[in-house]
Steps between C-alpha positions, in 0.01 A plus 500: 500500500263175361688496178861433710313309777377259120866554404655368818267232577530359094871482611480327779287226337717484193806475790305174638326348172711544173654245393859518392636198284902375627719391192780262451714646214793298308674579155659193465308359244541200248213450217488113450411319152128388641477914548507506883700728728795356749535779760787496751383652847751540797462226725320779763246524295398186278290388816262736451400438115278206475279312207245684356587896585453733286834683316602758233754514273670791392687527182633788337549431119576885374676772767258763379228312621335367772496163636287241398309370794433122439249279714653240659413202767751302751516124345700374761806562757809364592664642841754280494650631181357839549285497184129542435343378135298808337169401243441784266127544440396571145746576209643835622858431493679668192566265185841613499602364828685168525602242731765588790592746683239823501485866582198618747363497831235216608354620856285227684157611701614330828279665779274774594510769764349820621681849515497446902673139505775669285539755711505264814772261286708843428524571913521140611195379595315189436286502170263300349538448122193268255683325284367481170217271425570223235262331345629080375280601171732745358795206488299292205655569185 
């Protein structure tokens, strides 16, 4: 009876607590000469990735393997176009890629939540979302 009392009260924290990180997604990626990302977001969306948050890129070079997971950061967004500038960090991106149009997935870190606000969004209710910190020191170059 303690251990599911633990079991149920553990839950009910984690329900409260965790944190649970909201992504904007787009695959509408061009790779630029200077090596920086131009990602097309519907116009919904492009609102809600700013300067300085953190992204991934995913690109799949080989079918039979998995997808390489590349750190990225937000340089800079444009909602009136709809399109967000991506800064790859470090020299992760294949040598065999070139300039123009390119196949993956870059997904932005745009907010947090908890397990309860999502359930609150998913009936209706009001919810209460941290966006994600950004710090102006990750911009320098």
């Amino acid at each position: 009876m303690i251990l599911a009392i633990s079991v149920i009260i553990a839950l009910v924290v984690w329900f409260f607590f965790a944190k649970v990180t909201l992504y904007e997604s787009s695959n509408a990626i061009q790779l630029t000469d200077s090596g920086r990302l131009l990602v097309t977001f519907p116009k919904e969306t492009i609102n809600r990735v700013r300067p300085g948050q953190p992204a991934i890129l995913r690109v799949q070079q080989d079918p039979n393997q998995r997808a390489a997971a590349i750190p990225a950061i937000v340089y800079g967004s444009d909602s009136q176009n709809g399109q967000a500038e991506i800064l790859i960090l470090g020299d992760d991106l294949p040598a065999d890629i070139t300039p123009g149009e390119l196949q993956g997935l870059v997904s932005v870190e745009v907010a947090y939540v908890t397990p309860v606000s999502l359930v609150l969004q998913a009936t209706g209710g009001r919810t209460v979302s941290r966006d994600v910190p950004v710090s102006p020191q990750t911009l320098e170059e």
